[in-house]
Residue, then its C-alpha position, 0 to 999 in steps of 0.5 A: x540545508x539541502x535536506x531541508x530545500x527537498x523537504x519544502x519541495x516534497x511537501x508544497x508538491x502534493x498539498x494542493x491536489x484534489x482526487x476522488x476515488x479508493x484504492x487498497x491499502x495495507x496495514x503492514x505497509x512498512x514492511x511492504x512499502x513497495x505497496x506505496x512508492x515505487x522509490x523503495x524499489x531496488x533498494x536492497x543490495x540483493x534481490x527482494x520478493x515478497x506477497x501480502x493477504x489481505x481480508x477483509x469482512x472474511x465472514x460475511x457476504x461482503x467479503x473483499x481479499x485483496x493480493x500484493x505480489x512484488x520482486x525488484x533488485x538492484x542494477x547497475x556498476x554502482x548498484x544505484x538504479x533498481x528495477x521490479x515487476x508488481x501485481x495487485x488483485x482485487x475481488x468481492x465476493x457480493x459484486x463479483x468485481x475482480x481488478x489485476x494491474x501488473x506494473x513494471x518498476x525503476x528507480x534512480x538512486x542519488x546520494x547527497x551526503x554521507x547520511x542522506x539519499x535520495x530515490x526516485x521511482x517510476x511505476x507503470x503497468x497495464x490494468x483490467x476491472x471485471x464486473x459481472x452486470x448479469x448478477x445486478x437485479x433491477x427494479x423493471x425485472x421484477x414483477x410487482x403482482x406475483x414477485x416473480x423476477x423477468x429475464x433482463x432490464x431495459x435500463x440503458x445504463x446496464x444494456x451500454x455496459x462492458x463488464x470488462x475494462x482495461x487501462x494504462x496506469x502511471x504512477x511515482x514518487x520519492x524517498x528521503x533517507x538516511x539509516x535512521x530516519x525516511x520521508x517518502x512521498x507518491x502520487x498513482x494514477x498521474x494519467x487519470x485512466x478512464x475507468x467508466x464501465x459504460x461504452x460511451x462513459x468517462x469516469x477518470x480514477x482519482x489521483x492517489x496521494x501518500x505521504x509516509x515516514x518512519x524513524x528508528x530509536x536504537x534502545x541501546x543508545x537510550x539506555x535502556x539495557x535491560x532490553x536485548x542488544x540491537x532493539x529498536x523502536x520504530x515510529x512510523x506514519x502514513x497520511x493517505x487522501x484519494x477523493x473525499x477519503x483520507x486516511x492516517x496511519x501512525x504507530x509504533x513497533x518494537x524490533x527485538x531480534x528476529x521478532x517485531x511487535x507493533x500497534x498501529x491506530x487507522x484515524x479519519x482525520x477530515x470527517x466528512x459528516x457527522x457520523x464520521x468517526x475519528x478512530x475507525x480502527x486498532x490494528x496489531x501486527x507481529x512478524x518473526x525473521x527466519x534467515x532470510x524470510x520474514x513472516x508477518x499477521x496484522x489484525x485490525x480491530x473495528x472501533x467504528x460503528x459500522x458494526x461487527x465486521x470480524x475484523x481484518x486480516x493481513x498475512x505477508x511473507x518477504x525474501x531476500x534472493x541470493x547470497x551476502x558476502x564481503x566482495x558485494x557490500x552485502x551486509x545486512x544492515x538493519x534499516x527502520x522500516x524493518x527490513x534487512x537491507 
């Protein structure tokens, strides 16, 4: 009953928000989930670390690379709090738009039952968005007689411009788990920070909703012995919405020893006109476990109509730090979302 009573609370919490904006998100989110909600922070028995690559358009002038650098571990006499530090960048190579936010991280840990916890974590860092205005060419710089282009522009929007911001930003959320099975919800952006390039402009960032879950079937306990001891399946969903966009992840990922195969389906399931399609896009993602290191590519195949995009490309590596042994309860316990914890 309990469980359920957090659930409805969860649920009702978030479904009533409107925002409006875009921020980055990752396929390999369920190997990285500190990219979604700072509730996965500390949730380890050891230190974790970890970067993520992502490319997308990689051929093309348009071309935007995105970074993810995280590192959190556990504190406390009861391990039950966690700390970490964040880092996202951002550049597009036709704009010239570069965005860094470091972020510092905690997370309070609350055990129900033998099965269920419940994490809570908080988020908040300092952020800086950079465009260079000098390469926009506007109408009034070009001449129409000869096509030549004049040295600058009189439009006030472009003259009353900062090519620099920076902002506060806040963010949160919560994790439901048990070995099996995770619920997990976060909200970014809670302070709104103004992000308007113009001096005297207001422009709030949209609030960032992500509700995420995933649960773990042991084959074994299925029956299905002809696949290697220890194989798990893994189900997993990600509902994303910031403004008019929104966003489903959902898939699957088999974990056989030290590999993981998974298929993941990008859906737009509230099509905002016409021309909006459903399925935008299959991405296929693959990882191999070394030790202590967990190597990882995912490729997204285009399936819009936006034309060819050569698709995208995500890179990932994550590492535990230190060492398990019996004293410190450190014993490697596979969890669902496909990571040693």
């Amino acid at each position: 009953m309990k469980i359920k009573f957090i659930i409805c609370i969860l649920i009702s919490s978030f479904c009533s928000i409107t925002v409006h904006a875009q921020d980055p998100i990752f396929t390999q989110y369920f190997l990285i989930p500190e990219s979604l909600n700072p509730a996965f922070t500390g949730t380890l028995v050891t230190g974790y670390t970890g970067l993520i690559h992502r490319s997308q358009w990689p051929n093309e002038s348009r071309r935007i690379d995105t970074d993810y650098a995280f590192i959190n571990g556990p504190i406390g006499p009861e391990r039950n709090m966690g700390i970490g530090l964040t880092v996202l960048n951002q550049r597009e190579v036709f704009t010239d738009y570069n965005y860094i936010q470091i972020n510092g991280v905690y997370s309070y840990n609350v055990n129900l039952n033998n099965d269920w916890r419940l994490r809570l974590g908080i988020e908040a860092g300092y952020g800086t968005k950079n465009y260079n205005f000098s390469n926009l060419l506007l109408e009034d710089q070009i001449n129409y007689n000869d096509g030549s282009v004049s040295g600058g522009t009189i439009d006030p929007s472009i003259r009353n411009a900062n090519d620099k911001i920076n902002f506060l930003d806040i963010s949160s959320g919560l994790l439901l788990y048990s070995d099996k099975a995770w619920l997990g919800a976060s909200l970014k952006h809670l302070n709104k920070p103004n992000i308007a390039f113009t001096t005297n402009g207001t422009v709030p960032l949209d609030l960032f909703l992500s509700i995420h879950s995933g649960y773990s079937i042991s084959l074994e306990d299925a029956n299905l012995n002809f696949f290697p001891d220890e194989t798990n399946l893994l189900l997993t969903g990600n509902y994303i919405r910031q403004g008019q966009y929104n966003r489903l992840n959902f898939g699957t990922a088999l974990d056989i020893n030290p590999f993981i195969l998974g298929v993941m389906a990008s859906t737009n399931p509230e099509g905002k006109s016409s021309n909006s399609h459903f399925l935008t896009s299959i991405n296929m993602i693959g990882s191999i476990q070394i030790n202590r290191f967990i190597f990882a590519y995912s490729y997204d195949l285009n399936t819009s109509k936006i034309g060819n995009t050569q698709g995208v490309h995500e890179l990932s590596l994550t590492w535990q730090i230190g060492r398990g042994c019996p004293s410190c309860e450190n014993f490697l316990v596979k969890k669902p979302w496909g990571r040693n914890y």
